[in-house]
N, CA, C and O atoms as CSV, one atom per row, in Angstrom:
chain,resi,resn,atom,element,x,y,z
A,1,UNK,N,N,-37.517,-19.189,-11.316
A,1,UNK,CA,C,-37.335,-18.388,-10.127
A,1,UNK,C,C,-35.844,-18.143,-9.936
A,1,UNK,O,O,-35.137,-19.139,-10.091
A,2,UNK,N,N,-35.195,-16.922,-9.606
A,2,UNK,CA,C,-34.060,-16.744,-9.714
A,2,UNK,C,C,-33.979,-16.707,-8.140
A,2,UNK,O,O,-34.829,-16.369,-7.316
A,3,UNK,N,N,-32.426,-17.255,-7.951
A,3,UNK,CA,C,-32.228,-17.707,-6.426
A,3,UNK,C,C,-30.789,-15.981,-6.253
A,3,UNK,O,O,-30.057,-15.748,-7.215
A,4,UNK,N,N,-30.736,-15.403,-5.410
A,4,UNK,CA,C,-29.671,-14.274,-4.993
A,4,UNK,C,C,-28.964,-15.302,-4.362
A,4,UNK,O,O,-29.365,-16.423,-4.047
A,5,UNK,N,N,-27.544,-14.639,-4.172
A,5,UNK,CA,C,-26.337,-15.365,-3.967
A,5,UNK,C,C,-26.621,-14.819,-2.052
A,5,UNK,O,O,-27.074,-13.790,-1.552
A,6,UNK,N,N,-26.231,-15.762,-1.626
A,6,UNK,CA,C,-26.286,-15.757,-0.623
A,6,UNK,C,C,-24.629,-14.946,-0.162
A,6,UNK,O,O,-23.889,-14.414,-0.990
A,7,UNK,N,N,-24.327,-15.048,1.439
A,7,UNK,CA,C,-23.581,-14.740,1.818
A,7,UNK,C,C,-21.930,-15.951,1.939
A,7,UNK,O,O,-21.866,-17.031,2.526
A,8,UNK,N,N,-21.160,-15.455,1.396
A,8,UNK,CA,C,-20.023,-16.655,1.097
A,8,UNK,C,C,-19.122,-16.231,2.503
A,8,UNK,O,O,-19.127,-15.289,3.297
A,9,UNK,N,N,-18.406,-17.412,2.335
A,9,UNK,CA,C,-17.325,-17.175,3.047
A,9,UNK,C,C,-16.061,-16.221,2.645
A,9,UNK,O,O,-14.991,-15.973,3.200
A,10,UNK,N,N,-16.616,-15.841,1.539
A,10,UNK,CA,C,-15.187,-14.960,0.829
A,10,UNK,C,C,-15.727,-13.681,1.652
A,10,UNK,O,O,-14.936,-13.086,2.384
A,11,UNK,N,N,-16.999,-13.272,1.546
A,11,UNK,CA,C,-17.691,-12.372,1.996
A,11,UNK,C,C,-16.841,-11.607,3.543
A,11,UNK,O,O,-16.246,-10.560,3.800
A,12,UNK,N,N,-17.259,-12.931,4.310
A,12,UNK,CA,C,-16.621,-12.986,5.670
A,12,UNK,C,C,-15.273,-12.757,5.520
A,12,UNK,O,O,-14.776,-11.709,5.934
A,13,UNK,N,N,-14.843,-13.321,5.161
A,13,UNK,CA,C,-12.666,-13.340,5.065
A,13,UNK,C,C,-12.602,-11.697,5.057
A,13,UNK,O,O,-12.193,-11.080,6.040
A,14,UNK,N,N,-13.080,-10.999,3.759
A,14,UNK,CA,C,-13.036,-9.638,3.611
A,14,UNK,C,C,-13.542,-8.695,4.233
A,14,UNK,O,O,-13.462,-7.494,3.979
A,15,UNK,N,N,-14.370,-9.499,5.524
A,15,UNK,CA,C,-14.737,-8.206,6.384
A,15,UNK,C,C,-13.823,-8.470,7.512
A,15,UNK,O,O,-13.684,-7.502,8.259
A,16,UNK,N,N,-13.056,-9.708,7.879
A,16,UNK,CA,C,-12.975,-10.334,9.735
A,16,UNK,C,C,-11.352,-10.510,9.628
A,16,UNK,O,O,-10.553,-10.308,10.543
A,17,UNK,N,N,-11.002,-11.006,8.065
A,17,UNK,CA,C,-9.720,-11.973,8.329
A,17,UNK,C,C,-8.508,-10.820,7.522
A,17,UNK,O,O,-8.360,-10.518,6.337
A,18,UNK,N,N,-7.638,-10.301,9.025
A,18,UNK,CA,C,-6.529,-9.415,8.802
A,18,UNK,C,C,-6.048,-9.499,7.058
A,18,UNK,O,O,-6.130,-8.687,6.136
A,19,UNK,N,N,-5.407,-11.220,7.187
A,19,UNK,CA,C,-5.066,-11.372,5.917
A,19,UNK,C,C,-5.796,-11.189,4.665
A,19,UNK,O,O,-5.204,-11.431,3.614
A,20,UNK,N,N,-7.073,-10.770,4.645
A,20,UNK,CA,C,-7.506,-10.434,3.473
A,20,UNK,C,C,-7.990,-8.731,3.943
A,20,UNK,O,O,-7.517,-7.833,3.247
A,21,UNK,N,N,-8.576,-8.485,4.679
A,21,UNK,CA,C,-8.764,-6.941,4.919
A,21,UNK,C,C,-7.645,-6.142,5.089
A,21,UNK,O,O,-7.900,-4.996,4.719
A,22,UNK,N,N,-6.573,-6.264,5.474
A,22,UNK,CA,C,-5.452,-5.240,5.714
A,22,UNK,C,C,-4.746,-5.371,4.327
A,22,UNK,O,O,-4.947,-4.270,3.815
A,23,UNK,N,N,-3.950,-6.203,3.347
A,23,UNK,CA,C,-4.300,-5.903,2.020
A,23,UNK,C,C,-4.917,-5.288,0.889
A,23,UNK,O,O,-4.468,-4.739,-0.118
A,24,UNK,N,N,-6.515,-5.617,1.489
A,24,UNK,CA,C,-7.385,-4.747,0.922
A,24,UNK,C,C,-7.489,-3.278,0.731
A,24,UNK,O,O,-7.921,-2.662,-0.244
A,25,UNK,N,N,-6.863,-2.706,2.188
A,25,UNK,CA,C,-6.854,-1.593,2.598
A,25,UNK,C,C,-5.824,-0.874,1.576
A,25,UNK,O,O,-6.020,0.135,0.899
A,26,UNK,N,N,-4.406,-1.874,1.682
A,26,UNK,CA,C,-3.808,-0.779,1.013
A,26,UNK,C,C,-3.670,-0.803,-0.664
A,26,UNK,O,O,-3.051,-0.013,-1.377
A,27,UNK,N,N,-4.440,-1.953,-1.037
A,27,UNK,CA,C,-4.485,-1.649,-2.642
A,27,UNK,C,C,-5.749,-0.554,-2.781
A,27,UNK,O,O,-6.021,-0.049,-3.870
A,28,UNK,N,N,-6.314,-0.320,-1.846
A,28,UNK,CA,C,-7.252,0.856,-2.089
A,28,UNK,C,C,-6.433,1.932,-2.037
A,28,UNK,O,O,-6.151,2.574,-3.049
A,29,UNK,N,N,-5.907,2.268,-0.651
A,29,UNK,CA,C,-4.699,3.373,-0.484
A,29,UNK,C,C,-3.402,3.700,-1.991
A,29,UNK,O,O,-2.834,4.728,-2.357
A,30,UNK,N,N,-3.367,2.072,-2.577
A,30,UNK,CA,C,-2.654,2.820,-3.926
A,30,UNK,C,C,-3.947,3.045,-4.412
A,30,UNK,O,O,-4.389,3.673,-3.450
A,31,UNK,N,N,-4.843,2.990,-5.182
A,31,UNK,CA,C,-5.644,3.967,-5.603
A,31,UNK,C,C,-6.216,5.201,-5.533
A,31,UNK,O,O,-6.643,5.927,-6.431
A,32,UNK,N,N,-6.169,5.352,-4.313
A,32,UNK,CA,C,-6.200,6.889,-3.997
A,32,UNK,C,C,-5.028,7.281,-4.210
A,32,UNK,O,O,-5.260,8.361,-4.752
A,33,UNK,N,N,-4.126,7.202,-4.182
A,33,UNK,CA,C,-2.875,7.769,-4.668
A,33,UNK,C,C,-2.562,8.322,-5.799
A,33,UNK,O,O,-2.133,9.419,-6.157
A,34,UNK,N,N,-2.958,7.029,-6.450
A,34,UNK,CA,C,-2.886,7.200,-8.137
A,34,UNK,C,C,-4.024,8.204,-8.562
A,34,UNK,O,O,-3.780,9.087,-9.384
A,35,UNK,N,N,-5.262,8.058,-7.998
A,35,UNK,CA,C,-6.346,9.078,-8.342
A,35,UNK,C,C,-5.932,10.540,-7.906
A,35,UNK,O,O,-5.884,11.420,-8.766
A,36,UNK,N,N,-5.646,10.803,-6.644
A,36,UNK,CA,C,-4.594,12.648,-6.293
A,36,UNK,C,C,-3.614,12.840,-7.072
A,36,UNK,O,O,-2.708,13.540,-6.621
A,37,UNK,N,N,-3.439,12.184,-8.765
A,37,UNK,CA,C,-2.493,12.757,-9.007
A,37,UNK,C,C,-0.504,12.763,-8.583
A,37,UNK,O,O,0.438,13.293,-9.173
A,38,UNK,N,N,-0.560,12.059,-7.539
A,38,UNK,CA,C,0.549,12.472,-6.968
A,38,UNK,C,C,0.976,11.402,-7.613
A,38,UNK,O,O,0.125,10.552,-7.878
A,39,UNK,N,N,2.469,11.152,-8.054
A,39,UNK,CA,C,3.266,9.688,-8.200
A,39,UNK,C,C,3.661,8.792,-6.872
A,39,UNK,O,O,3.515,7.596,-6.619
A,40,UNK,N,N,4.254,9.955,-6.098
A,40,UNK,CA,C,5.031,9.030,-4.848
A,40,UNK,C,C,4.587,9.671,-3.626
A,40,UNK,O,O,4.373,10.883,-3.610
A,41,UNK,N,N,4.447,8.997,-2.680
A,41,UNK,CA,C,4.079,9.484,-1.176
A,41,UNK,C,C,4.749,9.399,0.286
A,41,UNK,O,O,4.515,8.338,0.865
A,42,UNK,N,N,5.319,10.071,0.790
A,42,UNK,CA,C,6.519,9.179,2.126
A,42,UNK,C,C,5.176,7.780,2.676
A,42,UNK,O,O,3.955,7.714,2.541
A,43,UNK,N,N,6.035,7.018,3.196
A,43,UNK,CA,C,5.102,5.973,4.035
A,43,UNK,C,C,4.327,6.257,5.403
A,43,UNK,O,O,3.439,5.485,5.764
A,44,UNK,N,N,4.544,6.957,5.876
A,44,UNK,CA,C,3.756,7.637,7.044
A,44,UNK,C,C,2.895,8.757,6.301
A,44,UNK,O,O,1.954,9.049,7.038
A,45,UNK,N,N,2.870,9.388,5.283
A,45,UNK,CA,C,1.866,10.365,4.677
A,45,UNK,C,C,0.971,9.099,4.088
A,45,UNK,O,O,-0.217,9.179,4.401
A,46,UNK,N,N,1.306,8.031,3.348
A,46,UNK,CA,C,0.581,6.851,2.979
A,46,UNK,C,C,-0.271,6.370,3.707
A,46,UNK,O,O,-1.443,6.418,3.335
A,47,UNK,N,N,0.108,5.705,5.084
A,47,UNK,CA,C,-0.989,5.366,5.974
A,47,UNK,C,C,-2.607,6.269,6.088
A,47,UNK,O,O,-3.770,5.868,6.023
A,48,UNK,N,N,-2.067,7.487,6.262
A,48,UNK,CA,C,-3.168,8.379,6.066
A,48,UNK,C,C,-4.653,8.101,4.900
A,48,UNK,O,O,-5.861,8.329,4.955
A,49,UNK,N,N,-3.764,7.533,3.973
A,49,UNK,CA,C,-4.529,7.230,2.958
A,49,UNK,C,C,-4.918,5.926,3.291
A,49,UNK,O,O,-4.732,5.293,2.251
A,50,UNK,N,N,-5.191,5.441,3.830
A,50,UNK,CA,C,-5.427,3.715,4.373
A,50,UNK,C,C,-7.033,3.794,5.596
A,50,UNK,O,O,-6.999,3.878,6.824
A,51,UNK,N,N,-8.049,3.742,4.855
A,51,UNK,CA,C,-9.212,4.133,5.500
A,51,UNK,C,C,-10.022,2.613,5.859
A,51,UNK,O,O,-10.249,1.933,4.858
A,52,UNK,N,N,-10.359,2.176,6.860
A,52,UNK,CA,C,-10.153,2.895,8.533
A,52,UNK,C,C,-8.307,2.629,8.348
A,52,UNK,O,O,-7.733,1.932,7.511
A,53,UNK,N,N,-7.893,3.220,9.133
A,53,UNK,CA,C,-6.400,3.211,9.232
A,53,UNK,C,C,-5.898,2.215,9.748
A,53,UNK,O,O,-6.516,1.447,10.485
A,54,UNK,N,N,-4.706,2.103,9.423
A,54,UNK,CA,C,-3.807,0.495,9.943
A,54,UNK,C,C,-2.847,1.191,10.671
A,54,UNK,O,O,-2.621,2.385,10.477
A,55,UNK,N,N,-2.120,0.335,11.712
A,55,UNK,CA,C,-1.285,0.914,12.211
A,55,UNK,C,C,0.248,0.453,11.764
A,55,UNK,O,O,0.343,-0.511,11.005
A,56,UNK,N,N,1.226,1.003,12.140
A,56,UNK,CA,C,2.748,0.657,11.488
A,56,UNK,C,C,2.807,-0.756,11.458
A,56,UNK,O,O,3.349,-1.282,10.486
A,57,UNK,N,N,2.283,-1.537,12.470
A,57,UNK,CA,C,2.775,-2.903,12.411
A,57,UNK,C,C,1.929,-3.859,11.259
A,57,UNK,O,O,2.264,-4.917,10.725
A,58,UNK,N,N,1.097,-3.300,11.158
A,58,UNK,CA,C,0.699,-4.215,9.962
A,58,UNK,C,C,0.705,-3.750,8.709
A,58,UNK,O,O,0.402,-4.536,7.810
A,59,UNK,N,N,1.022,-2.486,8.416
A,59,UNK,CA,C,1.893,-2.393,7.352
A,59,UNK,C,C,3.320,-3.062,6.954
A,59,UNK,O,O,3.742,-3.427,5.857
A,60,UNK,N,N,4.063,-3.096,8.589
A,60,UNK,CA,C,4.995,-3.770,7.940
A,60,UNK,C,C,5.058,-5.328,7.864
A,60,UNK,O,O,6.120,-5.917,7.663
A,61,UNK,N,N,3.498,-6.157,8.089
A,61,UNK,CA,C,3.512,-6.873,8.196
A,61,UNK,C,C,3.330,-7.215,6.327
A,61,UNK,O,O,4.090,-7.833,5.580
A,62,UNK,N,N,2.091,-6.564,6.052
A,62,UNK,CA,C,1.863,-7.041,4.727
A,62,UNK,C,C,2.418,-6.335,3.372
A,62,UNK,O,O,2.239,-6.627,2.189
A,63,UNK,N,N,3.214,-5.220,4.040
A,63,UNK,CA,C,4.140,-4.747,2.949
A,63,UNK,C,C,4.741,-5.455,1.945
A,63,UNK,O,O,4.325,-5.154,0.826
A,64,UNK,N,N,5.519,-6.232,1.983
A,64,UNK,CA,C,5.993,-7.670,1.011
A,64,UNK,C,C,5.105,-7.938,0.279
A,64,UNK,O,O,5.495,-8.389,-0.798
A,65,UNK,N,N,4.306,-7.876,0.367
A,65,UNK,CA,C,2.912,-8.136,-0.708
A,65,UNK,C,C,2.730,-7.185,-2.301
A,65,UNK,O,O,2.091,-7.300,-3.347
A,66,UNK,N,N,3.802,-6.156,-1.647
A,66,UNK,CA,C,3.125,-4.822,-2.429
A,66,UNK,C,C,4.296,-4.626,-2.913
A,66,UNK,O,O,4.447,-3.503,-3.393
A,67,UNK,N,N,5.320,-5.423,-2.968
A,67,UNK,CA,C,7.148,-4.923,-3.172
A,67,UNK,C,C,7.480,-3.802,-4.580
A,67,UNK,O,O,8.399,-3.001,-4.752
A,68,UNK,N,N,6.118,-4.220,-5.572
A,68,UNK,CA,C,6.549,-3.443,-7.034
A,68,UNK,C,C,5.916,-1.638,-6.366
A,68,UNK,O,O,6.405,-0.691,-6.981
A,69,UNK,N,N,5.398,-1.453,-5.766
A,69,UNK,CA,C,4.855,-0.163,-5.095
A,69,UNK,C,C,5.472,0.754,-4.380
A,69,UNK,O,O,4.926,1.852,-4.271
A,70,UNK,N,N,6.855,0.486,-3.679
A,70,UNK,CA,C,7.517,1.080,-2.584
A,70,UNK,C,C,8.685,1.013,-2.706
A,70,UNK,O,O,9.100,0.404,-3.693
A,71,UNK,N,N,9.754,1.666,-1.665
A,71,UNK,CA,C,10.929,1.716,-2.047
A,71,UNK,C,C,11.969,2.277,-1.116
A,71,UNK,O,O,11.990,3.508,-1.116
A,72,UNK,N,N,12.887,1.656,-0.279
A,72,UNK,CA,C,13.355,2.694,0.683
A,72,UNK,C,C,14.351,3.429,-0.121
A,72,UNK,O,O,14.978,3.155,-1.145
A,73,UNK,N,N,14.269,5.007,1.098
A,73,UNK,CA,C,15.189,5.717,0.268
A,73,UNK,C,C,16.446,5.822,0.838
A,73,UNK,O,O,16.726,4.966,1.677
A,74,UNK,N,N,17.203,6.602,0.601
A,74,UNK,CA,C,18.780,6.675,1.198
A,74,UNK,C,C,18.187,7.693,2.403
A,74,UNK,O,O,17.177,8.392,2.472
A,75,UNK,N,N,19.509,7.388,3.480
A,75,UNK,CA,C,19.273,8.559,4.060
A,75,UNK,C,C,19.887,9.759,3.350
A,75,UNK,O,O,20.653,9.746,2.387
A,76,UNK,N,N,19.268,11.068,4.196
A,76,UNK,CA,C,19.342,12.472,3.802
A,76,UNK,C,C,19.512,13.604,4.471
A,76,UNK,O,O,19.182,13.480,5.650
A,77,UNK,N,N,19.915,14.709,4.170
A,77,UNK,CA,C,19.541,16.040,5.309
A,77,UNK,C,C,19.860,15.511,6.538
A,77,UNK,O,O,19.365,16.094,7.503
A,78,UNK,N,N,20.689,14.379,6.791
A,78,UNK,CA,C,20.635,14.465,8.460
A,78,UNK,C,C,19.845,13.229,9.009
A,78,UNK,O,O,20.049,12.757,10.127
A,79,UNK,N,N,19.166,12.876,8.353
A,79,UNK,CA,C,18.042,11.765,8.661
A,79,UNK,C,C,19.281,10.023,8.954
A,79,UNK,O,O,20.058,9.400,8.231
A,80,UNK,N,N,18.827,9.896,10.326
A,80,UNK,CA,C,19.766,8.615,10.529
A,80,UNK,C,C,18.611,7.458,10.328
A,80,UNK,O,O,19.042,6.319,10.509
A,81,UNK,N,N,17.317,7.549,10.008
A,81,UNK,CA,C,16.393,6.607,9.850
A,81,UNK,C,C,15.948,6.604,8.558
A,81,UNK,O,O,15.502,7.604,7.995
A,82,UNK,N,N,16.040,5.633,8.117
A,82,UNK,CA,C,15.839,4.975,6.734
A,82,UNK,C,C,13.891,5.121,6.684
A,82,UNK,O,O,13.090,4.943,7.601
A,83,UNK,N,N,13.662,5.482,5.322
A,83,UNK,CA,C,12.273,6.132,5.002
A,83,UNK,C,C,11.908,5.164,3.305
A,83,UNK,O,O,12.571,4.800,2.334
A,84,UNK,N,N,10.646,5.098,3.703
A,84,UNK,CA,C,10.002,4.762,2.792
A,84,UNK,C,C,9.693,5.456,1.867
A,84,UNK,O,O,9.830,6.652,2.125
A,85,UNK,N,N,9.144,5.133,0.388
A,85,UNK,CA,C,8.285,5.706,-0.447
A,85,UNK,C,C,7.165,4.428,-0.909
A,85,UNK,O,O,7.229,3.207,-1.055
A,86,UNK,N,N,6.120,5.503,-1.038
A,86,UNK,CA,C,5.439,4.283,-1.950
A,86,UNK,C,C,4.616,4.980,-3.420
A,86,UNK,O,O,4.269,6.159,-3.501
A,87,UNK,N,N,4.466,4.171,-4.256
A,87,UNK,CA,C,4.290,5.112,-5.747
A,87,UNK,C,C,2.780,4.524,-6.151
A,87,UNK,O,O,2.021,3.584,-5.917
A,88,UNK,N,N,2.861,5.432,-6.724
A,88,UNK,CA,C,1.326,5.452,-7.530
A,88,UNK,C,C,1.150,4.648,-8.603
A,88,UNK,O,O,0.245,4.919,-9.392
A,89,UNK,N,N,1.903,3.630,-8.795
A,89,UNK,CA,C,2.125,3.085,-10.348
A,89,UNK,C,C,3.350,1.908,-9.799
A,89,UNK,O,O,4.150,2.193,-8.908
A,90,UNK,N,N,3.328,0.593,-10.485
A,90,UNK,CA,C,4.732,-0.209,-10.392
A,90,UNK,C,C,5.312,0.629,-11.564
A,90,UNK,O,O,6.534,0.777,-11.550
A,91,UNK,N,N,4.848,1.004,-12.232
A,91,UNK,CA,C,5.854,1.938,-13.695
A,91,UNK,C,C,6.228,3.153,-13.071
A,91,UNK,O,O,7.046,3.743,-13.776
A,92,UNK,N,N,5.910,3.856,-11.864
A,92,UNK,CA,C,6.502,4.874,-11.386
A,92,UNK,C,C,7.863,4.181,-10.294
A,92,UNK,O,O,9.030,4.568,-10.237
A,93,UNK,N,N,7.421,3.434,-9.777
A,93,UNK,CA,C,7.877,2.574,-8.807
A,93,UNK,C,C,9.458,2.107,-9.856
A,93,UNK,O,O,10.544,2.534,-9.467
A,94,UNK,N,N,9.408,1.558,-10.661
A,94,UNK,CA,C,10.022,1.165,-11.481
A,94,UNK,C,C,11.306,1.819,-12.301
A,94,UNK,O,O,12.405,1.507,-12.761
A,95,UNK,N,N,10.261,3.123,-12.141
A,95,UNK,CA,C,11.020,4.016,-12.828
A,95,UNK,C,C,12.493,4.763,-11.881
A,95,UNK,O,O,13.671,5.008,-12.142
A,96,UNK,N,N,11.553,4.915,-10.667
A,96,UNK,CA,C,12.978,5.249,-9.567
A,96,UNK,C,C,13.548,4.057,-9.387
A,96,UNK,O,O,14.768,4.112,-9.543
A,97,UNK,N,N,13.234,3.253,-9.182
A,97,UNK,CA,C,14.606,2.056,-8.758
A,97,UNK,C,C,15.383,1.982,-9.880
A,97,UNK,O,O,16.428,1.575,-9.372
A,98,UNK,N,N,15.588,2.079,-10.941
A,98,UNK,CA,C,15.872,2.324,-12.740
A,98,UNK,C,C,16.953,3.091,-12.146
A,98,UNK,O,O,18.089,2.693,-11.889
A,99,UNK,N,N,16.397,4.374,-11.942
A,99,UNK,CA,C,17.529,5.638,-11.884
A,99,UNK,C,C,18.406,6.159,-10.412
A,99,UNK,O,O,19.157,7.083,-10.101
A,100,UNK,N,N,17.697,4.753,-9.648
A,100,UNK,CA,C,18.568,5.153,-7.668
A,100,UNK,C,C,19.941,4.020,-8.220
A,100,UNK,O,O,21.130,4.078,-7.908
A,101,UNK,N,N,19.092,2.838,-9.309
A,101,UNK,CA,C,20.358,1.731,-8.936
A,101,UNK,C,C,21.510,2.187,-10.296
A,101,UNK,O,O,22.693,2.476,-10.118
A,102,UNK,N,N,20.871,2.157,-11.496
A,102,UNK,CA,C,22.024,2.334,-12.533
A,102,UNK,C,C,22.303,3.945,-13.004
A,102,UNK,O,O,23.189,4.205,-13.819
């Protein structure tokens, strides 16, 4: 008689516990990323991609998690607030910090 796996506690963590669902969220969000094709995304166009959505603060809570993915940029055009990117790839990711630092 074969017994089905019941319901675990890992189960639970991944539906209830921030620290494992808001993570979750955004290694999905790099996958959609990487799947549109696109390499890099500003960080506020990113969230978008983060389904159900997170809000700023817990992105910047679990951001550190994701450090090979993202990247601030210089300011620009006028911009006195420092902006994110985040990439579709640590080898895209990789590739700009390569060519912002040397």
């Amino acid at each position: 008689m074969s017994k089905t796996k019941g319901k675990t506690l890992a189960d639970l963590r991944a539906a209830h516990d921030r620290k494992v669902v808001v993570p979750n969220k955004i290694k999905a969000a790099i996958q959609a990323l990487a799947a549109s094709g696109d390499e890099w995304i500003y960080e506020q166009e990113f969230l978008t991609l983060v389904k159900p959505a997170i809000g700023t603060t817990d992105i910047a809570k679990y951001r550190g998690q994701f450090e090979d993915f993202w990247a601030e940029m210089p300011t620009t055009n006028g911009r006195s607030t420092m902006r994110r990117v985040w990439f579709s790839s640590k080898k895209a990711a990789d590739e700009w910090k390569e060519t912002v630092s040397g």
